[in-house]
N, C-alpha and C positions, 0 to 999 in steps of 0.2 A: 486692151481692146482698142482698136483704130478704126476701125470702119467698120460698114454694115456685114460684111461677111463675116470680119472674126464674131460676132453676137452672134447670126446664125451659125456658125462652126461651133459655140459655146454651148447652143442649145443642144446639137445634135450630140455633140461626146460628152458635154456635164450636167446634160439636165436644165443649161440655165447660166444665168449670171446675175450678177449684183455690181453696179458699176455708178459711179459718180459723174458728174459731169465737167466735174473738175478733173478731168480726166484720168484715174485712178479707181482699182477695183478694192470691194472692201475685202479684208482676208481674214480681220477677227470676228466675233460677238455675234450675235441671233438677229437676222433680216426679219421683218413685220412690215409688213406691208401697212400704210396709214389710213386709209379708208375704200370703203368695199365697193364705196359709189364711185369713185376713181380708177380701177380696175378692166381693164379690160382682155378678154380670152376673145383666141378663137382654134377650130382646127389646124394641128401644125401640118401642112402642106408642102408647100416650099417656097424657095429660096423669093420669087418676085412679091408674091402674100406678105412672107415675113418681114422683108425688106418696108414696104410701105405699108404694115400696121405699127410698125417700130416708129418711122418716120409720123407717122399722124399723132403718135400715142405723145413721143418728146413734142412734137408744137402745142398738140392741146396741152400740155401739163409744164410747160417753157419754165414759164413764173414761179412754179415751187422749186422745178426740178434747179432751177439758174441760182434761188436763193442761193448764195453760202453763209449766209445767217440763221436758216432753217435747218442744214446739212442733213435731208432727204435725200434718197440716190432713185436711179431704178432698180429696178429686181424684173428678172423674168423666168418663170420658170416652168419646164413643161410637164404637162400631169398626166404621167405614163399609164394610168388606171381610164382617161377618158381621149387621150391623145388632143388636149388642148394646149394652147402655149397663155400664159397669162404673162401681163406688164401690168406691176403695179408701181405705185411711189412707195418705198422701204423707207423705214427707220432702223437703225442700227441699236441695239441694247447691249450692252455689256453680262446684264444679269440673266439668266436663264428663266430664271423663274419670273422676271419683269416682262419676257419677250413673250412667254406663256402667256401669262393673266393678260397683256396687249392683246395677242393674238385670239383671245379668245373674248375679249371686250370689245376687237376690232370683226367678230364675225369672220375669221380668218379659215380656211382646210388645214392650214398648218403656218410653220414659222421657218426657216432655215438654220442650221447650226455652220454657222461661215469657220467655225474652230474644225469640224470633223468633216465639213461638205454635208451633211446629212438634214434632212427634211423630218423636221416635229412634228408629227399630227396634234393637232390643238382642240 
């Protein structure tokens, strides 16, 4: 992903992304978003909306997302049952069943399976 368009292109054909700031997307393990108060959704509309709630979401959240000590990514994904788009800060898990019991201590709708593309209800 290189600019603000291919993440809206991303939402539109995949539901979504999951991407580092380190400029790389993740492609293994179960996405968990870290906390529910950091989160932010709204109506997915289009392209100007998306474009500058993406931009406001990375400044307010610079500091975790910048760590490479913490290795947080974002995650975005859009929720085809209420047509919202959510950005949150992801943690990556290896174990399935770790990104579960997260996902569900985190107060989460679900988790992402980044092995099959497919969204966990939690």
């Amino acid at each position: 992903m290189k600019n603000l368009e291919d993440a809206f292109n991303a939402v539109k054909k995949n539901n979504g992304f999951t991407y580092s700031l380190n400029r790389y997307a993740y492609k293994k393990g179960y996405a968990c978003a870290i906390n529910k108060e950091l989160e932010i959704y709204y109506d997915f509309e289009d392209k100007v909306n998306f474009d500058a709630n993406l931009k406001a979401f990375i400044f307010a959240n610079i500091d975790i997302l910048a760590d490479t000590n913490l290795g947080f990514g974002l995650g975005c994904w859009l929720n085809s049952a209420n047509n919202k788009v959510y950005f949150d800060i992801i943690e990556i898990f290896e174990d399935r069943k770790e990104a579960i019991n997260k996902g569900i201590e985190r107060n989460q709708i679900a988790i992402f399976d980044l092995n099959n593309l497919q969204i966990i209800k939690v």
